[in-house]
Every structure is written in structure tokens, then in C-alpha cells.
KETI-65832 format. One line per 4 residues: number of its first residue (from 1); for each residue x, y, z of N, C-alpha, C. Coordinates in pm, whole numbers. Example, Ala and Ser with C-alpha at 12.3 -4.5 7.8 and 13.67 -1.06 7.14 Angstrom:
BEGIN
1) 1319/-569/780/1230/-450/780/1320/-330/780 ~ 1285/-225/708/1367/-106/714/1290/3/787
# end
This chain:
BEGIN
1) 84/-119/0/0/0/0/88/124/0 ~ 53/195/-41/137/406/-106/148/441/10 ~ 42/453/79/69/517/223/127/476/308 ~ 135/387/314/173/281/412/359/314/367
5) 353/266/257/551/284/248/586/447/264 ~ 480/529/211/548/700/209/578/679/358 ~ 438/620/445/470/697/556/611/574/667 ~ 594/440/663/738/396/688/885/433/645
9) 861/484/550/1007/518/467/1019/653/512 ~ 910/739/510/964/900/520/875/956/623 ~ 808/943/659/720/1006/809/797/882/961 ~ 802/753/904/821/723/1038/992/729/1109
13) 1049/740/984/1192/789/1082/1178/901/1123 ~ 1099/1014/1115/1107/1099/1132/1042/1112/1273 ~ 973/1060/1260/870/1052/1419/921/938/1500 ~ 1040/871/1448/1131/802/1572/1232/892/1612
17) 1282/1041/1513/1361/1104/1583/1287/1181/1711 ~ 1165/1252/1660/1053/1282/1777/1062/1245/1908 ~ 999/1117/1872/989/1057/2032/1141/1001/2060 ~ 1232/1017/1985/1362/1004/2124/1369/1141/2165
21) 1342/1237/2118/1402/1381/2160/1249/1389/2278 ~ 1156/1335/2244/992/1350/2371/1058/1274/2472 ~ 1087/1151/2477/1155/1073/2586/1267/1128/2656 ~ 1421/1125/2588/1492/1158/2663/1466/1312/2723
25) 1394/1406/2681/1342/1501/2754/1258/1482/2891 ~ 1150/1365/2901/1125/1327/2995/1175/1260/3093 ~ 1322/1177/3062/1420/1122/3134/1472/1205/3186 ~ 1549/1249/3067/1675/1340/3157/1657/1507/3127
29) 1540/1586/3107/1510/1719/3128/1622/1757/3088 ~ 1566/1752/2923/1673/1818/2858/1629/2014/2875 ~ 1742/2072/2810/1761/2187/2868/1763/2247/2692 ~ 1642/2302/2651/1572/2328/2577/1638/2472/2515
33) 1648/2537/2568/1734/2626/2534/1854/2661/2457 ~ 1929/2537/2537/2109/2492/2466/2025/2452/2326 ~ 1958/2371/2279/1925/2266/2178/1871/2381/2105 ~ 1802/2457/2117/1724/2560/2021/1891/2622/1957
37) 1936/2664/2092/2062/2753/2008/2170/2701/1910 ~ 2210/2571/1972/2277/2483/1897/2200/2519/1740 ~ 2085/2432/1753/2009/2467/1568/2048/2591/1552 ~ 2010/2699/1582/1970/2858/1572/2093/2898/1492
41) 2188/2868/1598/2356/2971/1565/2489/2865/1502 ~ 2431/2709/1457/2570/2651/1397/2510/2530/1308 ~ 2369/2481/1350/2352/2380/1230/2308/2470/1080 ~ 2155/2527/1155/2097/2552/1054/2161/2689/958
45) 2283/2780/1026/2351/2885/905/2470/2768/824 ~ 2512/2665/877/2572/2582/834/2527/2521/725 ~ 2439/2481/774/2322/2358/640/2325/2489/529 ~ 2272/2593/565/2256/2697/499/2328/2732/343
49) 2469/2760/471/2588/2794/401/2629/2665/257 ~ 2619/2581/322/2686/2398/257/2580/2430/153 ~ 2456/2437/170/2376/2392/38/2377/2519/-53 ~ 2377/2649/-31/2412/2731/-92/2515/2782/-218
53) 2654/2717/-91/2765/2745/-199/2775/2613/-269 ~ 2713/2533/-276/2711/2374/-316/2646/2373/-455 ~ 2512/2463/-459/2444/2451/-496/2412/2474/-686 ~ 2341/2395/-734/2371/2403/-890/2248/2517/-931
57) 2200/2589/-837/2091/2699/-904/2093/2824/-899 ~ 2076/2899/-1034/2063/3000/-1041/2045/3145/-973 ~ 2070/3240/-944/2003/3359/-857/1834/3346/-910 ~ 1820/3353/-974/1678/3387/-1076/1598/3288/-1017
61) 1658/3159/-1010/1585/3055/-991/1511/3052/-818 ~ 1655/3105/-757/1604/3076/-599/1533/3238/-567 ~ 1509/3353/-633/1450/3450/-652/1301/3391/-656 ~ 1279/3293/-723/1138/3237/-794/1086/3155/-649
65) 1189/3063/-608/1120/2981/-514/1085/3117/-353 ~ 1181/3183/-370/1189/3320/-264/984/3328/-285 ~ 1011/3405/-419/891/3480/-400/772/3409/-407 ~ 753/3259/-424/636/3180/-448/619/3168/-262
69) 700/3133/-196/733/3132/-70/622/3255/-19 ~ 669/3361/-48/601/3484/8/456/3547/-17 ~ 439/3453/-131/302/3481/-193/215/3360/-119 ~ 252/3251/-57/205/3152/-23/160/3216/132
73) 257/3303/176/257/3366/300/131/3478/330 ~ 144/3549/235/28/3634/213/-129/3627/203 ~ -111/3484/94/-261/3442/102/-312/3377/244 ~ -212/3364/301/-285/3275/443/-295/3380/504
77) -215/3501/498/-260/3660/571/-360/3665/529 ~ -448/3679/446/-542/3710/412/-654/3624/448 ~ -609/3504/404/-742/3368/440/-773/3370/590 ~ -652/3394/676/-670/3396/808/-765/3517/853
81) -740/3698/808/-812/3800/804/-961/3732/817 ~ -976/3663/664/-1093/3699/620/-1215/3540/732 ~ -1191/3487/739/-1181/3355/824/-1226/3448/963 ~ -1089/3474/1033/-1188/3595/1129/-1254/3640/1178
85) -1256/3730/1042/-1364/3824/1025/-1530/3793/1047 ~ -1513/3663/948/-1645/3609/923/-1704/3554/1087 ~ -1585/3504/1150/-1630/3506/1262/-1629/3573/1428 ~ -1635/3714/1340/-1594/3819/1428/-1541/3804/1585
89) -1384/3810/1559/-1316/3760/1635/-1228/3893/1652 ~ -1195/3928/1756/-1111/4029/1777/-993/4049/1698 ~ -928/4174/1716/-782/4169/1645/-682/4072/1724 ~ -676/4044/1819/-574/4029/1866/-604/3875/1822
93) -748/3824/1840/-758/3680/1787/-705/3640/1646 ~ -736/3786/1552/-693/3721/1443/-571/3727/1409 ~ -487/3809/1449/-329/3822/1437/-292/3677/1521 ~ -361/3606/1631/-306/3495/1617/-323/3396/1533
97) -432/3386/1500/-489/3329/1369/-413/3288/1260 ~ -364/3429/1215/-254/3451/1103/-128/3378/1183 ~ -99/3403/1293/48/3365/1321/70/3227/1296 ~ -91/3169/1312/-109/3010/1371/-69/2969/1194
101) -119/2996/1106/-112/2922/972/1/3008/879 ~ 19/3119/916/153/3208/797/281/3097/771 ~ 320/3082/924/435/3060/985/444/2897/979 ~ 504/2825/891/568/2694/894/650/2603/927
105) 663/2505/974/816/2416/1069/866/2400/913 ~ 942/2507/842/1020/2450/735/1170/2425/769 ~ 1181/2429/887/1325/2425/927/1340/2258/983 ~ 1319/2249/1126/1323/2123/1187/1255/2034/1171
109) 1169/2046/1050/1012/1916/1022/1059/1925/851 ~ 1075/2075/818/1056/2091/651/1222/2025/577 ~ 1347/2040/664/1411/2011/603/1462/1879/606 ~ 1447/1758/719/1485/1668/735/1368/1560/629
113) 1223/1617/619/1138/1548/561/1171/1551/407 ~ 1228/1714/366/1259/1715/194/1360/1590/157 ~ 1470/1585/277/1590/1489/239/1544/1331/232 ~ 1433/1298/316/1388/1136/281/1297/1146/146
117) 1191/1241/92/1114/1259/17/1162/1301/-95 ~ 1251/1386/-124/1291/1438/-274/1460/1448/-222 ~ 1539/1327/-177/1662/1351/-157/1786/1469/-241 ~ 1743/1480/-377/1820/1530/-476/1770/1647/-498
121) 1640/1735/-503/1614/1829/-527/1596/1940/-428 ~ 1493/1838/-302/1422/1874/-222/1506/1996/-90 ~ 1626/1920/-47/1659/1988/45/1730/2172/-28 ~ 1739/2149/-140/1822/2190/-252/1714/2384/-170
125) 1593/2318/-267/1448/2414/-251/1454/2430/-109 ~ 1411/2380/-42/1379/2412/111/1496/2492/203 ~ 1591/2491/126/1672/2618/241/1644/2742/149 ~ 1568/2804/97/1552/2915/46/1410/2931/89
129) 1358/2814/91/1187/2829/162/1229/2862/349 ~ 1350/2810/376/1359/2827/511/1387/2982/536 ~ 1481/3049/469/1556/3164/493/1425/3275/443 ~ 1317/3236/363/1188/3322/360/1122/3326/469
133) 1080/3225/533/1008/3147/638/1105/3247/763 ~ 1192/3250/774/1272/3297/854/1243/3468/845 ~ 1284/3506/759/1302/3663/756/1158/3726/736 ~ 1015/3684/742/884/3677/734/840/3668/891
137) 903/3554/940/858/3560/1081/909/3622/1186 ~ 1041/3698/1166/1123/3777/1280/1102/3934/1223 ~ 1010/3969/1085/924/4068/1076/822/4093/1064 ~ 687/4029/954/541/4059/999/523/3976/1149
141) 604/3851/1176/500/3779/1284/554/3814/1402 ~ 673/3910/1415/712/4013/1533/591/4087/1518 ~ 497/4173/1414/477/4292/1434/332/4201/1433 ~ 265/4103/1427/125/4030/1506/189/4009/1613
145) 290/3995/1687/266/3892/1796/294/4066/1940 ~ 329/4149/1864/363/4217/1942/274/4371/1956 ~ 186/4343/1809/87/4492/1835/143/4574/1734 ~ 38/4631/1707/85/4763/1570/174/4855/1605
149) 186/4890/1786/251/4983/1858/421/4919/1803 ~ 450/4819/1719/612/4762/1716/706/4912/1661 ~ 827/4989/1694/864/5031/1602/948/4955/1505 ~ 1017/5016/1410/1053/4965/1288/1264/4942/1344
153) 1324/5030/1450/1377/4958/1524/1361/4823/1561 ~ 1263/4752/1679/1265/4686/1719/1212/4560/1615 ~ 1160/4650/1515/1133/4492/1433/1235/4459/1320 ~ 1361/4510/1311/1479/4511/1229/1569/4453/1308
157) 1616/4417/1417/1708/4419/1530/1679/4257/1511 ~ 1588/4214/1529/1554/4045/1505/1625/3974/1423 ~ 1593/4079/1277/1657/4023/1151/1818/4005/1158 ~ 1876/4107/1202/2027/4111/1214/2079/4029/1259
161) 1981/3994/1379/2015/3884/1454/2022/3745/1441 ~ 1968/3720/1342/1971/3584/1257/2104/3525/1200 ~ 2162/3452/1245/2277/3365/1207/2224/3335/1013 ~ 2110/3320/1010/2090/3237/864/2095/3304/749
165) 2097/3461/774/2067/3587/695/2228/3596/653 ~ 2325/3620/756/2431/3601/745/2527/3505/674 ~ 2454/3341/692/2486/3242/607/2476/3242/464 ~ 2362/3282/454/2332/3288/330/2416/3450/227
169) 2372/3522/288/2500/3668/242/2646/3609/212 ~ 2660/3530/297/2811/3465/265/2838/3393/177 ~ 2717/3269/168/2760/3215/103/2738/3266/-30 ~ 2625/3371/-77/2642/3449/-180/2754/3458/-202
173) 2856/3564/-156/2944/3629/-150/3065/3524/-170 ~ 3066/3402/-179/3145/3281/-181/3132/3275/-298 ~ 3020/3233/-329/2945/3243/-539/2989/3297/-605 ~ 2970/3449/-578/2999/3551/-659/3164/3572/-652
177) 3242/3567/-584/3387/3565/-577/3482/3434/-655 ~ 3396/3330/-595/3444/3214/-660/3570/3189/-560 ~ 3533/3203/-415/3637/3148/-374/3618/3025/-345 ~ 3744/2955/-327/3750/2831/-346/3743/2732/-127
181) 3650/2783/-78/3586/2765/40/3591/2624/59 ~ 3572/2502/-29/3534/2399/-29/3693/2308/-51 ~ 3799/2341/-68/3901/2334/-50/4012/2364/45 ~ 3927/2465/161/3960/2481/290/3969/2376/382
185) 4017/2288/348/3974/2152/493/4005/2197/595 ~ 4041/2300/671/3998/2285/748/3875/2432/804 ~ 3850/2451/732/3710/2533/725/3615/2447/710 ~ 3622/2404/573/3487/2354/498/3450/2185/592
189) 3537/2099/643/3512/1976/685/3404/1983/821 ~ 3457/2074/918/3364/2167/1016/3248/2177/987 ~ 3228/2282/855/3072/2264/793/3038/2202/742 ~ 3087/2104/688/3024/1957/615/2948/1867/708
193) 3032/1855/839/2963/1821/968/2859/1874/978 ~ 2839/1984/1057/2729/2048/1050/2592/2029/1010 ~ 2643/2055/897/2572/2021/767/2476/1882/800 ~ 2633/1778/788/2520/1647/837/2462/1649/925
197) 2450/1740/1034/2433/1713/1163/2249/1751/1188 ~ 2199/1862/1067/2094/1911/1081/1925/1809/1132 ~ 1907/1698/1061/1841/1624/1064/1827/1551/1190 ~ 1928/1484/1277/1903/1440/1315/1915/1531/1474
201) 1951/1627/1431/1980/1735/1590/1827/1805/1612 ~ 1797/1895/1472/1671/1942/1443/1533/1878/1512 ~ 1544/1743/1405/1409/1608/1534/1416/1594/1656 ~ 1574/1575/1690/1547/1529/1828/1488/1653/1922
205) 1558/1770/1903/1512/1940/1966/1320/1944/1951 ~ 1290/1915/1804/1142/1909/1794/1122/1883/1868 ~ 1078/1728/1917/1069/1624/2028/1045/1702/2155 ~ 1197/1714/2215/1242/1812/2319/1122/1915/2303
209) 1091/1990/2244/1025/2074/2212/847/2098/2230 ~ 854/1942/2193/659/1921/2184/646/1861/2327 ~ 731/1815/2396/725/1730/2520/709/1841/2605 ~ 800/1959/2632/763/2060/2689/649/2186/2682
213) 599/2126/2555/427/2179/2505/350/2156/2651 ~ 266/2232/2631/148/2240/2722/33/2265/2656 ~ -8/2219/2591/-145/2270/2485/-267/2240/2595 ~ -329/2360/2521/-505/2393/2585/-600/2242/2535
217) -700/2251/2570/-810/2155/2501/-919/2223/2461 ~ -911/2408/2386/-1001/2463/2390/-982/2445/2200 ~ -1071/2380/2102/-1084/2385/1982/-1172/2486/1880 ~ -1201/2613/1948/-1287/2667/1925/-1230/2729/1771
221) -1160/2792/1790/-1042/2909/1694/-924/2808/1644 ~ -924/2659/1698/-813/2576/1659/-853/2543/1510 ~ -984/2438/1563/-977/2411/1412/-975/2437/1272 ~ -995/2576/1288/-976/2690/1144/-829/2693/1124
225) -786/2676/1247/-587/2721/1239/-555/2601/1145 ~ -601/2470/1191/-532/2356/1130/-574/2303/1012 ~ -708/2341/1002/-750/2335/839/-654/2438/735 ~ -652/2558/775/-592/2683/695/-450/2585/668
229) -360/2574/801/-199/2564/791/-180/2409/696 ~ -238/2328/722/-239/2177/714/-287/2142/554 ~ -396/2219/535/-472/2169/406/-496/2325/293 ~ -498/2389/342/-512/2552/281/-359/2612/238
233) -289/2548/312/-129/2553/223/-73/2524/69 ~ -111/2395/92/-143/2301/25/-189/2357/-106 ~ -326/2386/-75/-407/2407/-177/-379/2547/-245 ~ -332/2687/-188/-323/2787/-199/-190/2736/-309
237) -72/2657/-275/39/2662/-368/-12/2608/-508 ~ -65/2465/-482/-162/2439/-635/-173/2563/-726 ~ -304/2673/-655/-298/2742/-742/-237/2850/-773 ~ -91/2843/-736/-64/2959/-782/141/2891/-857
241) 139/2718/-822/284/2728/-792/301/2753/-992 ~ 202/2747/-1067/228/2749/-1202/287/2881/-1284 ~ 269/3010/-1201/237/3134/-1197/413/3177/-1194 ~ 506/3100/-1064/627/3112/-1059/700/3032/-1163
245) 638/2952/-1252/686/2900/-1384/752/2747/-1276 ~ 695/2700/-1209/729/2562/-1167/653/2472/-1191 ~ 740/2334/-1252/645/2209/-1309/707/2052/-1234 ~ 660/1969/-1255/675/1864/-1245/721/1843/-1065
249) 838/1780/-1078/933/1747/-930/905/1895/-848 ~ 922/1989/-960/1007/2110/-872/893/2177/-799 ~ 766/2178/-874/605/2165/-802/561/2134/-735 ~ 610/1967/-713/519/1893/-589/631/1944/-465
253) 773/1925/-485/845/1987/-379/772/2114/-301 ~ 773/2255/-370/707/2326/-345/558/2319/-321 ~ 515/2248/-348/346/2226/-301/372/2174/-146 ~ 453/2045/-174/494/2004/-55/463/2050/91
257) 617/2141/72/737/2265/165/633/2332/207 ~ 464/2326/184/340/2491/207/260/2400/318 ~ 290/2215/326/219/2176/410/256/2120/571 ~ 398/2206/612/399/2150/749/380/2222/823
261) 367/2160/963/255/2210/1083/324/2335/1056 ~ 229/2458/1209/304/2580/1240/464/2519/1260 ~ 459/2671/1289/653/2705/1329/650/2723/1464 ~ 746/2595/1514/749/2606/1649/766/2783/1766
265) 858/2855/1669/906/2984/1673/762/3082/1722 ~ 658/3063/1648/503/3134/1651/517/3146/1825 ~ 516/2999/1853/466/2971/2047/614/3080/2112 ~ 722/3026/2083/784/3121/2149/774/3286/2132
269) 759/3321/1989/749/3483/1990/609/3488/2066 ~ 496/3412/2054/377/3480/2175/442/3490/2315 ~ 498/3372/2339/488/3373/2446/615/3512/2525 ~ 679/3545/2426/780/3649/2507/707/3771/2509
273) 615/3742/2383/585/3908/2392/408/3923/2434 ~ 377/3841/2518/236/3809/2626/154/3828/2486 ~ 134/3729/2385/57/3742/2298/-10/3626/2346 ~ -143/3582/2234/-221/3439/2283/-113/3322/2269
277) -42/3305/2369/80/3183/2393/-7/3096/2340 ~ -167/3075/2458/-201/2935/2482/-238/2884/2320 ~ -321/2930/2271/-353/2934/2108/-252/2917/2033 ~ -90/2964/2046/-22/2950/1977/42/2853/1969
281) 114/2761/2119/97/2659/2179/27/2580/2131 ~ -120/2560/2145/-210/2453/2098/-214/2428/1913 ~ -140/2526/1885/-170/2502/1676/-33/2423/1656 ~ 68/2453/1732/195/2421/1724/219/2254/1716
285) 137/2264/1862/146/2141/1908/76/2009/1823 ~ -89/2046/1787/-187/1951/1736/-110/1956/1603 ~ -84/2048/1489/-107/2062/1380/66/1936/1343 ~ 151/1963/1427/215/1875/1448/209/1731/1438
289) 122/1702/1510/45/1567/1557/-29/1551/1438 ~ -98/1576/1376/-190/1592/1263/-139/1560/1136 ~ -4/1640/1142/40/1635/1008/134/1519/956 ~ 148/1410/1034/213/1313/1051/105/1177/925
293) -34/1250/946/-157/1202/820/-103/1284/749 ~ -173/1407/771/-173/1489/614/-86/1507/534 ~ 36/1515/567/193/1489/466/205/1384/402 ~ 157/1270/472/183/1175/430/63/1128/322
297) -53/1148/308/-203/1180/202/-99/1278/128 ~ -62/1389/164/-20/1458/42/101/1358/-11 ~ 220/1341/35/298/1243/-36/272/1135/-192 ~ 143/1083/-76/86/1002/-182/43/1041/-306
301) -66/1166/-260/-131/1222/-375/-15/1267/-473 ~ 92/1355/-424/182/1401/-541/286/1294/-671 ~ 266/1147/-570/371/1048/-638/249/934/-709 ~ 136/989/-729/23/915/-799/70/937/-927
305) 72/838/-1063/101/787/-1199/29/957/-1261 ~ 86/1040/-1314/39/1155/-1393/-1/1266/-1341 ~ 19/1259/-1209/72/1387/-1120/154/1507/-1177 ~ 289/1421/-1210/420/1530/-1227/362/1575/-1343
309) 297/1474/-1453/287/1548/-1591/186/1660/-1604 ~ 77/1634/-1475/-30/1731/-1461/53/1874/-1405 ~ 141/1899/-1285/204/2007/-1251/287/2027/-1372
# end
């Protein structure tokens, strides 16, 4: 059975890295913090860097996946607005709303899943979907999670602060020079590590991560979050991934990359800046849990006989 192998072959290692990082968190109280930073400041500008200057694609090209990225972002600004609205829900409800479905795990869920699912292309795409995903959420979803009152200081200071912004500038700047970086052994072997290291450091931190969840049991405003993020991703890239001139492989990748849970990141920016934590928390957490089906239904659906020829 399709499902059955997508999801043994490529959902269930993934959810054995999970629950070792849920367990040994419950053993030995892991310290959640170190593990975020570790990813934050040396895997993920690493992975970054490695696939970047590695990489066989164009400016133009990762310009395209950039901006399909951001347009994918927008319509859920909007779907979330209008969603809302309809059910006249405060501002502050719907800016979580939006936070709950904008914002994607394309980092610690999106990139270890591209490498079992589209080994050769996939991870290729998804660090440019990450570094959008990234510089999107440490500016509009600073300025939901924190009130219109944000100034334009405090919502720039985030960005700088990003190790991945930096990775990627560099490794531009590696490209365009043509220096020969990858012949550094003892530079480049460091980040080759790294590099490997993303997947299986990333899951286990998830794990770590959902174990120290505390989710509500209130589904009122949830289940719009997880329909929008889960299945409205999804569907929003369909129609539009043709528009960025993407077909076949490079389509379903990107159709893909629009369907994993929230971004763990959403729960922490509420929660620093006293936004709806608990709501943000609870989309984080379920849509998580959830999407362990729905990735894996989408999987299927994209590797069905006349799929690729249809994208």
C-alpha cells in the first residue's frame, strides 16, 4: 500500500527522531534552550551555508522559489483575516490566527522530511523556503505577535540577529567571488559536519520541544488554524505554484514545503511578547500531531502515476 511505504520510509523515521528527543526530555530534562541555540547559531547557518555554496541553481531561480514562498505567505494573511472576520473575532484573535497558519516548521520538520522525500532536489528548494520562512517571521510575525505599537527599530534588530541571513549573504558572497571555500579543509570539513548534523539534531530538539508543550483543550479558533496551515497551504500553492513557472518534481516539492505544521518559533514569539501563547501553543502542538496524516495523504497524492505530468 502508497501510504503505508510514504509513511514507513519518510514520516516514520522521522517521528522516531521525535519521540527520542519527547523521551529523553522526559528522562533526563533536557535543557531546551542549549538545543534551540545549537540549531539557531551553527547547524541551521551551516546547512545553509553547505547547500548554498554547493548549490547548482541560479540567482533567478532561488529569486522564484523566494517569492512563491512569500506569496504563499500572504494568502494565508489574508485567508486567516478573512476567516476571522467572518467570525468576528477580535484583532488580537486574528493576528493569532494569522500567526497560527503564515508561519511553517520549514526548518526542523521541513528540512529533514525534503531529504527522505525528494533527496536530490528537495533539500536543494527548502533552504531558500527556510531563509523566507525565517526573515517573514522575525518581521510581519514580530509585528502580530507584538501589536501595531512595534517600532521599525525593534522589528529590524531580530533580523540582524539571525545567524541564517548572514549564512546565506556569505555564502552568496562565496558564489559571486568564486572562492575556493570547499578546499579549505579545514574550514569547509567543520561545515560539512554540521551540515550532516541538521536532521538528526533538528528532530530530536522538535521532540524536546513538543514534550515541553502544554497545549489547551479549547478547539474553538483551533480548528480553522489547522484546516488553513495543514490543508489551505497546500491548496493555496496548487494554485498559484504554475504562476512562478514551476512544473513537475520542482512543483510537488514546493506544493509540498506549504504543508507543514506551524513554526514552532510562533509559540515562542507569543509567548515572550504576552501574545495568545495558549492558542499558539495549541496550533503548534496539534497541527504537528496531525500532520504526521496529512503529509503523508499529500505524499501520496503528489507520487500518484500523472501527477508530475499534470504540474
Amino acid at each position: 500500500m502508497l501510504l503505508w511505504q510514504v509513511f514507513s520510509q519518510i514520516l516514520l523515521p522521522i517521528l522516531a527522531l521525535i519521540g527520542l528527543g519527547w523521551v529523553l526530555d522526559r528522562v533526563c530534562q533536557l535543557d531546551l534552550t542549549t538545543l534551540v541555540k545549537l540549531n539557531i547559531f551553527l547547524v541551521v547557518p551551516a546547512f545553509i551555508f553547505h547547500q548554498v555554496v554547493t548549490s547548482s541553481l541560479g540567482a533567478s531561480f532561488a529569486l522564484r522559489v523566494m517569492g512563491f514562498t512569500l506569496a504563499v505567505v500572504a494568502a494565508m494573511f489574508l485567508g486567516s483575516w478573512c476567516i476571522g472576520k467572518l467570525r468576528r473575532d477580535t484583532p488580537p484573535q486574528i493576528r493569532s490566527l494569522q500567526l497560527a497558519t503564515m508561519f511553517f516548521n520549514s526548518g526542523n520538520f521541513g528540512v529533514p522530511l525534503m531529504a527522505l522525500a525528494y533527496p536530490a532536489m528537495g533539500p536543494i528548494l527548502q533552504v531558500f523556503v527556510v531563509l523566507t520562512q525565517n526573515v517573514t517571521l522575525f518581521t510581519l510575525g514580530l509585528a502580530l505577535t507584538s501589536g501595531p505599537q512595534t517600532s521599525l527599530r525593534k522589528a529590524l534588530m531580530p533580523i540582524l540577529k539571525q545567524p541564517s541571513i548572514w549564512a546565506v549573504s556569505a555564502a552568496l558572497m562565496v558564489r559571486i567571488t568564486e572562492v575556493p571555500v570547499t578546499s579549505w579543509r579545514w574550514f569547509w570539513v567543520p561545515v560539512d559536519y554540521l551540515h550532516n548534523a541538521l536532521v538528526g539534531l533538528a528532530l530530536v530538539t522538535l521532540g524536546a520541544q513538543l514534550s515541553q508543550t502544554r497545549p489547551p483543550e479549547n478547539f474553538s479558533r483551533l480548528t480553522w488554524a489547522l484546516l488553513l496551515r495543514l490543508l489551505g497551504g497546500p491548496a493555496i500553492a496548487l494554485l498559484i505554484v504554475r504562476l512562478f513557472d514551476f512544473h513537475g518534481e520542482q512543483a510537488a516539492i514546493l506544493i509540498l514545503s506549504t504543508s507543514f505544521p506551524t513554526a514552532v518559533n510562533t509559540a515562542l514569539l507569543a509567548h515572550e511578547f504576552q501574545a495568545d501563547a495558549d492558542f499558539a501553543t495549541a496550533a503548534v502542538f496539534y497541527s504537528t500531531v496531525l500532520s504526521l496524516l496529512s503529509v503523508s495523504l499529500l505524499i501520496v497524492l503528489l507520487r500518484l502515476p500523472g501527477v508530475l505530468n499534470f504540474l
